[in-house]
N, CA, C and O atoms as a GROMACS GRO file, in nm:
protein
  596
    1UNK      N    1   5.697  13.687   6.748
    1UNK     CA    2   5.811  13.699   6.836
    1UNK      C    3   5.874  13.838   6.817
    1UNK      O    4   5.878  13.896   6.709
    2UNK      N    5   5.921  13.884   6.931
    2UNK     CA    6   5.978  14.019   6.929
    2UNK      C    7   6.171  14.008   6.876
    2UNK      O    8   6.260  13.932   6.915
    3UNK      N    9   6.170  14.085   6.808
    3UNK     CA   10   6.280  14.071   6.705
    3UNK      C   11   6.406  14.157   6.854
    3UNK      O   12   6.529  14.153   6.842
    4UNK      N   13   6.345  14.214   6.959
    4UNK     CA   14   6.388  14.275   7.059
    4UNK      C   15   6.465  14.202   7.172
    4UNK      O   16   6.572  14.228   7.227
    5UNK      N   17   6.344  14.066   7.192
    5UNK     CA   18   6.335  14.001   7.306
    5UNK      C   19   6.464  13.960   7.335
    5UNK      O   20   6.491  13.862   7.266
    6UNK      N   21   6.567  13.997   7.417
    6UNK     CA   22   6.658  13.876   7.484
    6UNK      C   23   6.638  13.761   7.475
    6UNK      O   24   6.688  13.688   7.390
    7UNK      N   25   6.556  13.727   7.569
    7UNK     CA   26   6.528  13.595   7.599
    7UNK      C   27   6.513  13.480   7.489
    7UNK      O   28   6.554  13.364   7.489
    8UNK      N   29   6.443  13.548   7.403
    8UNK     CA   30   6.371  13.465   7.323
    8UNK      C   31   6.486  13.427   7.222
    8UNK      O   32   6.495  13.310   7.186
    9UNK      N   33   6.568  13.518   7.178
    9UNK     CA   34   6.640  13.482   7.100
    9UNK      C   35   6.779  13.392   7.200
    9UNK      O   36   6.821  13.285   7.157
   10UNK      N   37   6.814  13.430   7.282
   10UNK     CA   38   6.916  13.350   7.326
   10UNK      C   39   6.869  13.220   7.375
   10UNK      O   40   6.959  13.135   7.382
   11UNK      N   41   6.782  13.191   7.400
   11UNK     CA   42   6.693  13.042   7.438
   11UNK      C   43   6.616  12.994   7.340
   11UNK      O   44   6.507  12.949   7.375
   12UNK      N   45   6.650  12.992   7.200
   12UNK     CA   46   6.583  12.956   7.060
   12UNK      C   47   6.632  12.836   7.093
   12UNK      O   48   6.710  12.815   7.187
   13UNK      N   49   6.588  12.756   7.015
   13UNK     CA   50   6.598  12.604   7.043
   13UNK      C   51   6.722  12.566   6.934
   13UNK      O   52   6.791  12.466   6.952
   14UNK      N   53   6.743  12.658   6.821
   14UNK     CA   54   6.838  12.663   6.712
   14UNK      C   55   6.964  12.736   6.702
   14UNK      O   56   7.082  12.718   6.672
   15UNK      N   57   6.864  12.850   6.751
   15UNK     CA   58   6.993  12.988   6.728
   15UNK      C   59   7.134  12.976   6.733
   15UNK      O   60   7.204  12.976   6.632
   16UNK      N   61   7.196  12.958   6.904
   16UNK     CA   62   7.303  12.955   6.886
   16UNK      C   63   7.374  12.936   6.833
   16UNK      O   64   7.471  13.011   6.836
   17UNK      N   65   7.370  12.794   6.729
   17UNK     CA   66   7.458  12.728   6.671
   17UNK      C   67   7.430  12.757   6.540
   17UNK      O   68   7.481  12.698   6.445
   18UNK      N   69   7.334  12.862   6.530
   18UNK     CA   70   7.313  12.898   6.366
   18UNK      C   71   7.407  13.052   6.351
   18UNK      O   72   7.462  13.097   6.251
   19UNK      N   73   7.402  13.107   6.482
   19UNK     CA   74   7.485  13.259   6.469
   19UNK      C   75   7.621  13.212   6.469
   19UNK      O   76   7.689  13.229   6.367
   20UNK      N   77   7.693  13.128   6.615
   20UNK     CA   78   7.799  13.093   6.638
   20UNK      C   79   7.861  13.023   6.527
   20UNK      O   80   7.983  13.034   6.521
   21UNK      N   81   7.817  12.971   6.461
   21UNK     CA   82   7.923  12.855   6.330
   21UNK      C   83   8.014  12.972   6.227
   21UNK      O   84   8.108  12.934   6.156
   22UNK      N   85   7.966  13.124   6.234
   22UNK     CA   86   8.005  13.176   6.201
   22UNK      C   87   8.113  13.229   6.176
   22UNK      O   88   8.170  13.287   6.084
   23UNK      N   89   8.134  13.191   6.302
   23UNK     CA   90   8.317  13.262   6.371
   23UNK      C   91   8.396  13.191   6.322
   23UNK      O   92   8.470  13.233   6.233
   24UNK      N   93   8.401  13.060   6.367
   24UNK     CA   94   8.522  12.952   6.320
   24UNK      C   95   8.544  12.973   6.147
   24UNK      O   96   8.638  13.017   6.081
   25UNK      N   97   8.419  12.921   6.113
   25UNK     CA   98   8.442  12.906   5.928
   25UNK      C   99   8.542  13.016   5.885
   25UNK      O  100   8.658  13.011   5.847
   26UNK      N  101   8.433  13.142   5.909
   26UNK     CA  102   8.556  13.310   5.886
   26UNK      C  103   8.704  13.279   5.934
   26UNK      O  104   8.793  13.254   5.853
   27UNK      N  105   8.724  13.284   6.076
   27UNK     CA  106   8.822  13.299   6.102
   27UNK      C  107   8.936  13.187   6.088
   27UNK      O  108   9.047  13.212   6.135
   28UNK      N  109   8.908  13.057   6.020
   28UNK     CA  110   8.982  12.951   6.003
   28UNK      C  111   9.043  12.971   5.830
   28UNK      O  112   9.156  12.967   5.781
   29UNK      N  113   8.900  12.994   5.773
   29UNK     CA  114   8.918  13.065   5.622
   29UNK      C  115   9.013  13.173   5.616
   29UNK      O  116   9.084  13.165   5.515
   30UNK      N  117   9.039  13.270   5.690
   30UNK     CA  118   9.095  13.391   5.673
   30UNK      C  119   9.248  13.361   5.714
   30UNK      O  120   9.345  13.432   5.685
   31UNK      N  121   9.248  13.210   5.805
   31UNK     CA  122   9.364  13.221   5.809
   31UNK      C  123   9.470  13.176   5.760
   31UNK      O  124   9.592  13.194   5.764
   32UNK      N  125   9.320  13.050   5.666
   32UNK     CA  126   9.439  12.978   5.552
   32UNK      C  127   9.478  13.104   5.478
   32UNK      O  128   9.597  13.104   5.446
   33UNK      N  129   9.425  13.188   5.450
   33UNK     CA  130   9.406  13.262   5.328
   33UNK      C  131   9.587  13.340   5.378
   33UNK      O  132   9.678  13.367   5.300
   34UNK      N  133   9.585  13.358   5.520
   34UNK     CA  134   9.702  13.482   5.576
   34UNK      C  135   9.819  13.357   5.538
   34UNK      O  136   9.914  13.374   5.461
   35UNK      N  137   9.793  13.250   5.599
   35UNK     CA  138   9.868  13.135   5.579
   35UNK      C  139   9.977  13.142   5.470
   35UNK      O  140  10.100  13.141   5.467
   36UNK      N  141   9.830  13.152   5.340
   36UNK     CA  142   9.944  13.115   5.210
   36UNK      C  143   9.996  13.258   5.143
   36UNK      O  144  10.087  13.261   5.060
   37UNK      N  145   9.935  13.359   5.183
   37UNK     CA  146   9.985  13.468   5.132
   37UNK      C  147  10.081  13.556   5.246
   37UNK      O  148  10.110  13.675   5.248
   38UNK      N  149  10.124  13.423   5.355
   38UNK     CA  150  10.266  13.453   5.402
   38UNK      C  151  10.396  13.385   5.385
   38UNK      O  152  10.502  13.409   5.442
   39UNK      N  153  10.369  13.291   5.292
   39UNK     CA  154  10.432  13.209   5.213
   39UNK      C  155  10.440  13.254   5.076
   39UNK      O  156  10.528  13.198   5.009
   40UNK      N  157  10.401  13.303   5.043
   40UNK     CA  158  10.386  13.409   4.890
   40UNK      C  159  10.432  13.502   4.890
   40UNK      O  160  10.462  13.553   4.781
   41UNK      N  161  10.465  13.583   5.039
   41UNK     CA  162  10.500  13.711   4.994
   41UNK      C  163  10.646  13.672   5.098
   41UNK      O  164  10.740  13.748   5.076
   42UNK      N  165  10.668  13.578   5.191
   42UNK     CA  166  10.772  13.565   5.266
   42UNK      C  167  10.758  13.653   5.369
   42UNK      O  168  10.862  13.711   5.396
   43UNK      N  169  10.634  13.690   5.456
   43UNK     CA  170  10.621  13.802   5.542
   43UNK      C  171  10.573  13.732   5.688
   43UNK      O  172  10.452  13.718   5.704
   44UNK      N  173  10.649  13.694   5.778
   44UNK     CA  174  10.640  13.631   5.910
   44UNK      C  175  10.515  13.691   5.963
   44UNK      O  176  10.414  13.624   5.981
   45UNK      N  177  10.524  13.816   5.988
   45UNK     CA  178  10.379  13.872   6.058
   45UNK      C  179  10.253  13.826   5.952
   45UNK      O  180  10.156  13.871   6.012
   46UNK      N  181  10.210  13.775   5.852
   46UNK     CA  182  10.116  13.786   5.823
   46UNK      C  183  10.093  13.617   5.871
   46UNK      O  184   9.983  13.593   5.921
   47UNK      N  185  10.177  13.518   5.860
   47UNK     CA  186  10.177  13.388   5.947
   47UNK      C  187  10.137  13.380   6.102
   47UNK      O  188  10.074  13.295   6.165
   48UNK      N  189  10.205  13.516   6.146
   48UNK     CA  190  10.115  13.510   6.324
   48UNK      C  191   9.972  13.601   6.322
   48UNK      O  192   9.884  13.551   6.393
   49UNK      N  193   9.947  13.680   6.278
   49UNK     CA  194   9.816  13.714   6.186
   49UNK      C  195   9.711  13.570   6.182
   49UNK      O  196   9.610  13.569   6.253
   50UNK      N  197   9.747  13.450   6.091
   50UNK     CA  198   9.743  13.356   6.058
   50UNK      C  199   9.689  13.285   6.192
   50UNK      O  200   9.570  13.254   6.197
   51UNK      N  201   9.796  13.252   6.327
   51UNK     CA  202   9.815  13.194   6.399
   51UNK      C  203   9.690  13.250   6.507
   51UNK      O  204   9.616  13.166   6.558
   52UNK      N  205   9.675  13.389   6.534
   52UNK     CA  206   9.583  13.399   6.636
   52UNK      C  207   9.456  13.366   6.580
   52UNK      O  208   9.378  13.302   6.650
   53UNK      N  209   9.410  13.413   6.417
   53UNK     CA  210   9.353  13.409   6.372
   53UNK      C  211   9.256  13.214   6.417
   53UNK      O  212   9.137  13.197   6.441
   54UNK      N  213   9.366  13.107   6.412
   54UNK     CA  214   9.366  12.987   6.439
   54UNK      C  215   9.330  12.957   6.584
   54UNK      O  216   9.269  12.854   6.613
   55UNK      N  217   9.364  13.037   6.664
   55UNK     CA  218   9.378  13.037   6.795
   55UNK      C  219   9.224  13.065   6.829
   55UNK      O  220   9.161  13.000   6.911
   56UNK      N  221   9.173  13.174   6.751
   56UNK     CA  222   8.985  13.204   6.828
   56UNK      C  223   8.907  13.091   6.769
   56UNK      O  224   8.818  13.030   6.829
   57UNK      N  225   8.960  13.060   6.610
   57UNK     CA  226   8.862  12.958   6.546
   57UNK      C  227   8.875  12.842   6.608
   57UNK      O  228   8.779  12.766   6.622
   58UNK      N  229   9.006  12.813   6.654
   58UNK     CA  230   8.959  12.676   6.735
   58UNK      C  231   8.881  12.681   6.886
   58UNK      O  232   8.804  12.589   6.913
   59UNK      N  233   8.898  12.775   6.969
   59UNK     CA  234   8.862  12.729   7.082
   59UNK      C  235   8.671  12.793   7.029
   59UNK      O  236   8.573  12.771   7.099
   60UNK      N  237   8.668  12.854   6.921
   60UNK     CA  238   8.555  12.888   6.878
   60UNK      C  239   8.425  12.748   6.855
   60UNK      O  240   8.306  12.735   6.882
   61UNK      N  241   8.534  12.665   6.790
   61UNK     CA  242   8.462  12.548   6.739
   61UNK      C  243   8.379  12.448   6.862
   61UNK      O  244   8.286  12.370   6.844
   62UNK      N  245   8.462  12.489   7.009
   62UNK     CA  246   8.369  12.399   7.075
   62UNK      C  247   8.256  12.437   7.136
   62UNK      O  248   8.177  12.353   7.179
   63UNK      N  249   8.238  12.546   7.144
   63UNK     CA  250   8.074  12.588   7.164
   63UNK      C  251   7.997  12.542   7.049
   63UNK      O  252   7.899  12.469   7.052
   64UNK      N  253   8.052  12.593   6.951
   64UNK     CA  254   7.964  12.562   6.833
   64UNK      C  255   7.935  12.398   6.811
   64UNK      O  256   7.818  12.369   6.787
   65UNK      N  257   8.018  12.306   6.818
   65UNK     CA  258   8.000  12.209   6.833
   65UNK      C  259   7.919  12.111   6.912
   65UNK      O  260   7.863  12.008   6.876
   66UNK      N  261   7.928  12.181   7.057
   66UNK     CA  262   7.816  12.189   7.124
   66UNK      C  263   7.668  12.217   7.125
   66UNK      O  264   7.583  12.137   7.165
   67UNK      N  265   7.643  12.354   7.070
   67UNK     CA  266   7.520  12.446   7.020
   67UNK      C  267   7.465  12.310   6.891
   67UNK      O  268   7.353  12.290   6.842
   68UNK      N  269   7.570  12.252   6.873
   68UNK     CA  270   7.472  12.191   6.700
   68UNK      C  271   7.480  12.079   6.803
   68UNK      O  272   7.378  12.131   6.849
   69UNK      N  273   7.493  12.015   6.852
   69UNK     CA  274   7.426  11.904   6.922
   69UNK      C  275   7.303  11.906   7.029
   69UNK      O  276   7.214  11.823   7.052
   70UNK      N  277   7.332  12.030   7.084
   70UNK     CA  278   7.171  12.074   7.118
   70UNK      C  279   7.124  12.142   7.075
   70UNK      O  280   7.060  12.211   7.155
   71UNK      N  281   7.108  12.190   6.907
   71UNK     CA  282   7.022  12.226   6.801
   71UNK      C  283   6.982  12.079   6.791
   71UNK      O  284   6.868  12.055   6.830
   72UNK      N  285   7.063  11.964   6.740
   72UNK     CA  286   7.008  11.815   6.727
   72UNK      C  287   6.883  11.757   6.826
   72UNK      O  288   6.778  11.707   6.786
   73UNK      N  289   6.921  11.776   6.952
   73UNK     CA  290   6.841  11.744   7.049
   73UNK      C  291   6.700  11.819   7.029
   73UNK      O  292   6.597  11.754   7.009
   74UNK      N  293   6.702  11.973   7.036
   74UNK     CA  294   6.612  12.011   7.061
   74UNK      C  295   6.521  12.057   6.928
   74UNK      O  296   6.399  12.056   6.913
   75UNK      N  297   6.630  12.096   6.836
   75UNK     CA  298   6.497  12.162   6.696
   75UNK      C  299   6.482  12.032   6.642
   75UNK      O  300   6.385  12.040   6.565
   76UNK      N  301   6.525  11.921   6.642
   76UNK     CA  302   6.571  11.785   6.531
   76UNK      C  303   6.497  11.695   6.626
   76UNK      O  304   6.465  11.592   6.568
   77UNK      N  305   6.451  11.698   6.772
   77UNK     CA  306   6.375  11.577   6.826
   77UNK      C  307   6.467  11.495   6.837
   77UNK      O  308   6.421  11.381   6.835
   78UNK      N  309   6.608  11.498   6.852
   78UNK     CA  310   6.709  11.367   6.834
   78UNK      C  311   6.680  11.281   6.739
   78UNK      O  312   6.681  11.159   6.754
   79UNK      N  313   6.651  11.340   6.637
   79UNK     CA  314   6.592  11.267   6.478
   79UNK      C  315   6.708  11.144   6.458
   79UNK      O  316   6.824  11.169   6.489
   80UNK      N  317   6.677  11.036   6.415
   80UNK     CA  318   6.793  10.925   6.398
   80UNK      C  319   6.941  10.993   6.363
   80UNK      O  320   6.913  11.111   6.342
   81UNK      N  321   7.060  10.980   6.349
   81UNK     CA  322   7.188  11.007   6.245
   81UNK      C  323   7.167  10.926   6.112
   81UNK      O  324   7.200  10.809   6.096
   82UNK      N  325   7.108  11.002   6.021
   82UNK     CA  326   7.146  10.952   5.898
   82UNK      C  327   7.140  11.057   5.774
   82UNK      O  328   7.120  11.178   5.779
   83UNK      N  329   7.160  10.981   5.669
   83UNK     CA  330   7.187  11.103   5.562
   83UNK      C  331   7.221  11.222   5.574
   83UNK      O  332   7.296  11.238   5.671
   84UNK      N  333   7.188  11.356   5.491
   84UNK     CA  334   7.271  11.445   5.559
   84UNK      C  335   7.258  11.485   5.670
   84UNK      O  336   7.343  11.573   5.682
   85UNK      N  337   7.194  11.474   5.776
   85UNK     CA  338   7.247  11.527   5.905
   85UNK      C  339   7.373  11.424   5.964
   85UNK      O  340   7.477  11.464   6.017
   86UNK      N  341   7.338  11.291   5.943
   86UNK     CA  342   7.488  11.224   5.996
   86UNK      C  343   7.611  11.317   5.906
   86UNK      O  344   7.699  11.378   5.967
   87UNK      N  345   7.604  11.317   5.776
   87UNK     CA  346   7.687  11.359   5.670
   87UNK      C  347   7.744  11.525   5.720
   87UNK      O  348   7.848  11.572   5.675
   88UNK      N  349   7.661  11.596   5.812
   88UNK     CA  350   7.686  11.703   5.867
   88UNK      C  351   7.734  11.671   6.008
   88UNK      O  352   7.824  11.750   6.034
   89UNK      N  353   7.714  11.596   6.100
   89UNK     CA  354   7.770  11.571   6.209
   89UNK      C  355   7.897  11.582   6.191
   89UNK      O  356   7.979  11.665   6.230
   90UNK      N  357   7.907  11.449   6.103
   90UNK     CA  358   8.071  11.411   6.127
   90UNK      C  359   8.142  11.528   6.054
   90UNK      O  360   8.207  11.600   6.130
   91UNK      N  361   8.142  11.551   5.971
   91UNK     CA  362   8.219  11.632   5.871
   91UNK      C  363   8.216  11.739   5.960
   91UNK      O  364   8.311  11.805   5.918
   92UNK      N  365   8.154  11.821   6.090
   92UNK     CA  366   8.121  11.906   6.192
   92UNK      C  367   8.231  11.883   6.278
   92UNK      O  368   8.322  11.962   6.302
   93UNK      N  369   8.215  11.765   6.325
   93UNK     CA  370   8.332  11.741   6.417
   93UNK      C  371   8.497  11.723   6.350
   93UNK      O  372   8.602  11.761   6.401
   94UNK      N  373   8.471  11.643   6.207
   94UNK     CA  374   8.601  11.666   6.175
   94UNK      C  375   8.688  11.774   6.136
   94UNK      O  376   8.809  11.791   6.150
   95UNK      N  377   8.583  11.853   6.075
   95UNK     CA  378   8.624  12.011   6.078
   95UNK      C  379   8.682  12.068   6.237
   95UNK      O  380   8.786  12.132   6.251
   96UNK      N  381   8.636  12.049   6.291
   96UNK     CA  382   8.712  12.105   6.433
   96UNK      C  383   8.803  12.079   6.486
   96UNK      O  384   8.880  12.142   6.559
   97UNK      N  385   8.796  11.915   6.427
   97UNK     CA  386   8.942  11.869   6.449
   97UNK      C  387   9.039  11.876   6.377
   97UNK      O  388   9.148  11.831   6.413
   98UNK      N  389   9.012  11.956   6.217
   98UNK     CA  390   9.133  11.997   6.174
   98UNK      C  391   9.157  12.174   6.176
   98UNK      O  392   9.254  12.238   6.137
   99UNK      N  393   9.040  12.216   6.232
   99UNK     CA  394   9.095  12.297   6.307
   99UNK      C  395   9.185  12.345   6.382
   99UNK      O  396   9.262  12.439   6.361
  100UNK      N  397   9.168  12.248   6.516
  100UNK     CA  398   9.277  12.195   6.620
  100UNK      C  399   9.405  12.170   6.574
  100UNK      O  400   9.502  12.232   6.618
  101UNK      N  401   9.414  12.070   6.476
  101UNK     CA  402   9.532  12.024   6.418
  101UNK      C  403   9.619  12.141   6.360
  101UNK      O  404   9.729  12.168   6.408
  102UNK      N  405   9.558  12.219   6.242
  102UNK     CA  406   9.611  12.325   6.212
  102UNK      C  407   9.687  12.399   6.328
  102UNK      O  408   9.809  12.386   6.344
  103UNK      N  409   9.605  12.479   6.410
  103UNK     CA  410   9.615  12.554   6.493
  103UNK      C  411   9.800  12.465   6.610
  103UNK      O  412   9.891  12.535   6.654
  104UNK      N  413   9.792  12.355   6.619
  104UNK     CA  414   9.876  12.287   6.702
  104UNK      C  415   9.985  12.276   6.583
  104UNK      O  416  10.096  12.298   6.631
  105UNK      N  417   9.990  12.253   6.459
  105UNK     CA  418  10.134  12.327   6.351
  105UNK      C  419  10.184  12.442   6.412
  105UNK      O  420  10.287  12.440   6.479
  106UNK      N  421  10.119  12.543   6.393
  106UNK     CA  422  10.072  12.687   6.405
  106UNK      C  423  10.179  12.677   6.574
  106UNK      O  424  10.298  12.706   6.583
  107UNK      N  425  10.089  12.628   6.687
  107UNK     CA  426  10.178  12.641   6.821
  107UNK      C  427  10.325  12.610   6.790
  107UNK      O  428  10.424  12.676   6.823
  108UNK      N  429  10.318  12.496   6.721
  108UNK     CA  430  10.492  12.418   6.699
  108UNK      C  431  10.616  12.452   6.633
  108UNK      O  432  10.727  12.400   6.640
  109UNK      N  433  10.566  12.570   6.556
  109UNK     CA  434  10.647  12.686   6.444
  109UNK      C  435  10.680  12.790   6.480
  109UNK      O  436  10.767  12.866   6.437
  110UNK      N  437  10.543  12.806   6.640
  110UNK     CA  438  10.599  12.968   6.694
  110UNK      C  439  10.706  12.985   6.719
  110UNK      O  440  10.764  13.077   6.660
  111UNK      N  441  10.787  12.896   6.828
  111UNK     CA  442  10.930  12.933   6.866
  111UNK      C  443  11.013  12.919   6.748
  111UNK      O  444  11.134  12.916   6.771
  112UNK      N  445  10.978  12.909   6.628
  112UNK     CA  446  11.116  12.889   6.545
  112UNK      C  447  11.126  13.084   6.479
  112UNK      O  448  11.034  13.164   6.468
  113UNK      N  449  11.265  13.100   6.449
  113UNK     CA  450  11.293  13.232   6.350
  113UNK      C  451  11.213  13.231   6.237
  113UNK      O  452  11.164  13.335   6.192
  114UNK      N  453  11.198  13.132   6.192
  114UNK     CA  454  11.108  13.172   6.081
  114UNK      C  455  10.972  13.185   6.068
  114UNK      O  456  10.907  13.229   5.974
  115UNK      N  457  10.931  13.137   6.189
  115UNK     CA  458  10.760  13.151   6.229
  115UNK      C  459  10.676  13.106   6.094
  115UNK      O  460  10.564  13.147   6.062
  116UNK      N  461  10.776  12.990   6.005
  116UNK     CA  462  10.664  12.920   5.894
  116UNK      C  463  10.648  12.805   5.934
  116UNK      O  464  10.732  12.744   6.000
  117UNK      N  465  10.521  12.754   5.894
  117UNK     CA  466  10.447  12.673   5.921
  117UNK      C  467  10.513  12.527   5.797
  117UNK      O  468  10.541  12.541   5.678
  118UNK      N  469  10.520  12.408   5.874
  118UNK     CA  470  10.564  12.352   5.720
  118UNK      C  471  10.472  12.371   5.570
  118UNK      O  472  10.364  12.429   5.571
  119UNK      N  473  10.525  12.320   5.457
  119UNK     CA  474  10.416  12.286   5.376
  119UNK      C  475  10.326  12.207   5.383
  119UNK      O  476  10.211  12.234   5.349
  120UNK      N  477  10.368  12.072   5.437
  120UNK     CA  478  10.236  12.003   5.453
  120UNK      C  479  10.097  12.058   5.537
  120UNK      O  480   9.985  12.020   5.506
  121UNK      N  481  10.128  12.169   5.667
  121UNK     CA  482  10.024  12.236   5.710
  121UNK      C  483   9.942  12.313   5.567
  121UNK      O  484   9.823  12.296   5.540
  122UNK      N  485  10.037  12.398   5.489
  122UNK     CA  486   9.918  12.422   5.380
  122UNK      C  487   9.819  12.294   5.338
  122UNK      O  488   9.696  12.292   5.339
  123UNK      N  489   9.883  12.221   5.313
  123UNK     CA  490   9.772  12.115   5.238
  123UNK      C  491   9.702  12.079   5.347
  123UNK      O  492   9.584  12.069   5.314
  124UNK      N  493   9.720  12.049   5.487
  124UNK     CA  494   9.618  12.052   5.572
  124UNK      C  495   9.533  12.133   5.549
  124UNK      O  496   9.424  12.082   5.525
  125UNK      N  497   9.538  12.278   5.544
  125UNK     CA  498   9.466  12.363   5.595
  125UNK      C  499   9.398  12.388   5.475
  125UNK      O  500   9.300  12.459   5.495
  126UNK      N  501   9.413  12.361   5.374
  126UNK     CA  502   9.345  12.390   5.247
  126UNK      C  503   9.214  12.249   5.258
  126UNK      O  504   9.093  12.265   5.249
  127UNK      N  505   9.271  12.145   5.273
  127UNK     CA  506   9.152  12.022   5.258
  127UNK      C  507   9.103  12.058   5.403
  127UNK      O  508   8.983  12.052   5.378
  128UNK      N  509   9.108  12.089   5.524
  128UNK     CA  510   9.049  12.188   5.616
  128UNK      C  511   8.911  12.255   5.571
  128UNK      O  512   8.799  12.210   5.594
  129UNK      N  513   8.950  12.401   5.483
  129UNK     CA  514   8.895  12.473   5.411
  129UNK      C  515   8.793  12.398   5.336
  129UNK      O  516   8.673  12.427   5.337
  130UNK      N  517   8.838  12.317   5.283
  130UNK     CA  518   8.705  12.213   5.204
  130UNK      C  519   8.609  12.159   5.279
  130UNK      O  520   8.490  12.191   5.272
  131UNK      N  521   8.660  12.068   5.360
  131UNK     CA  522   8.571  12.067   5.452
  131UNK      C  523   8.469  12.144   5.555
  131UNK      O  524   8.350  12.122   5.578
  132UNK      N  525   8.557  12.239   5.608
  132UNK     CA  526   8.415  12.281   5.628
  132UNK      C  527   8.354  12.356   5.556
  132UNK      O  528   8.240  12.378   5.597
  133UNK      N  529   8.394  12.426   5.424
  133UNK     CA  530   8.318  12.435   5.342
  133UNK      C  531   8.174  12.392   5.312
  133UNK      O  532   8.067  12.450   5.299
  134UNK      N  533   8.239  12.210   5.303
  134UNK     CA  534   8.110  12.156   5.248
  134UNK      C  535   8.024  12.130   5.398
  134UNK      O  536   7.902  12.116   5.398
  135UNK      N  537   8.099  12.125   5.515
  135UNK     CA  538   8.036  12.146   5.613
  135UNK      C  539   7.930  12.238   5.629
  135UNK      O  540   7.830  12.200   5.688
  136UNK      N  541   7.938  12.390   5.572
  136UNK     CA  542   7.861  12.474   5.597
  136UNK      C  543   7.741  12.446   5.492
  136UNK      O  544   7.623  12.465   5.522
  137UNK      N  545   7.793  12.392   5.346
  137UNK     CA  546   7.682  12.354   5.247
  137UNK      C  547   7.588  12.272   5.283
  137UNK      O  548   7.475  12.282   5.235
  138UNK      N  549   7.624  12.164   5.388
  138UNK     CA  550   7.488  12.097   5.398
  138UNK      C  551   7.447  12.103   5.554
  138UNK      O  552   7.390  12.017   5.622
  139UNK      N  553   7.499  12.243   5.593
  139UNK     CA  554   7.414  12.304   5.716
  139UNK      C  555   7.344  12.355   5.657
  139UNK      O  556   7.232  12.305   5.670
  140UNK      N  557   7.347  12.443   5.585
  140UNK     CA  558   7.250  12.531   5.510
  140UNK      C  559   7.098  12.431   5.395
  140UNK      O  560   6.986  12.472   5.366
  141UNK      N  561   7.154  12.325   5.367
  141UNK     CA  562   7.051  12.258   5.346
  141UNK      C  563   6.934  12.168   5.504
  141UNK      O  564   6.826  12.110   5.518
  142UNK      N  565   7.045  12.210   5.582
  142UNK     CA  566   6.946  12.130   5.709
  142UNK      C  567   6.869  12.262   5.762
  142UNK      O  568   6.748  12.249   5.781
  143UNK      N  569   6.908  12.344   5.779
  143UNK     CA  570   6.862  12.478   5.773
  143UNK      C  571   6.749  12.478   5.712
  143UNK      O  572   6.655  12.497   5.789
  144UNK      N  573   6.723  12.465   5.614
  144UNK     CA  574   6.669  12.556   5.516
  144UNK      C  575   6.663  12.611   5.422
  144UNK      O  576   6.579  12.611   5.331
  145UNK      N  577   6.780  12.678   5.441
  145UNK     CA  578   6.866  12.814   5.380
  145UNK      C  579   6.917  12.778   5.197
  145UNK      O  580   6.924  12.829   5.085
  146UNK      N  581   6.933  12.703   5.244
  146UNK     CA  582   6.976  12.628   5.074
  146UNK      C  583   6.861  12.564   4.980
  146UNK      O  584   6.881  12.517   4.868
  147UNK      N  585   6.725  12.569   5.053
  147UNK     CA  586   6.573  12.528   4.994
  147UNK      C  587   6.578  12.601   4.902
  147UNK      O  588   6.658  12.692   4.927
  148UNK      N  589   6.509  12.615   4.757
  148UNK     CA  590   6.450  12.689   4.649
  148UNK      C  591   6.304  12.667   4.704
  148UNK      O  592   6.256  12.561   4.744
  149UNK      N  593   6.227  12.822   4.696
  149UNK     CA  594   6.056  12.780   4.652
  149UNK      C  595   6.032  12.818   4.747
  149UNK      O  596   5.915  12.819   4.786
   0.00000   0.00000   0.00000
């Protein structure tokens, strides 16, 4: 295969959803990260930093969400749901949905002066962070990517 080809790479039966998962994880990660170190330092702009940051990763998540269900279909044969690929589904979708969730704190804080997010959104957004964490750990074992040998 030509490492060149258009085609070939944007009509992989995998790809998309192996490049695209990229965005959300980063940009959801980066924003817990602006999150709590705008609560640490007391600095409003690094919370809307935070907020757009929330804003690409979520509407990011539904392509991707998409792309891994027709990665399922098409590289996976619609292989049954079980073990870790069910264990990656769901934890896939629930990640997006605390994505969403985050991100809808995030809308509900904008109009206030203080543009902070409550605390309980940290602890959302941190068990968030875990998740898809381990979300990405056992993509990378459906992958491949996490094989030894």
């Amino acid at each position: 295969m030509n490492p060149f080809d258009l085609k070939s790479a944007l009509l992989a039966k995998h790809a998309q959803h192996v490049v695209l998962i990229h965005f959300p994880i980063a940009l959801f990660l980066v924003a817990v990260m602006f999150d709590f170190v705008a609560r640490l330092l007391r600095k409003p702009a690094l919370a809307v930093v935070a907020y757009y940051n929330l804003i690409v990763a979520a509407f990011m998540s539904v392509p991707v969400l998409g792309t891994g269900i027709l990665a399922w279909r098409w590289q996976l044969q619609a292989a049954p749901l079980k073990g870790l690929l069910l264990q990656h589904m769901v934890l896939g979708f629930l990640s997006a949905v605390l994505i969403w969730i985050a991100w809808w704190f995030h809308r509900r804080a904008a109009g206030k002066p203080e543009a902070q997010v409550p605390a309980y959104c940290l602890v959302l957004e941190s068990v968030g962070a875990c998740v898809v964490a381990l979300t990405a750990h056992l993509g990378g074992f459906l992958s491949g990517v996490s094989l030894s040998g």
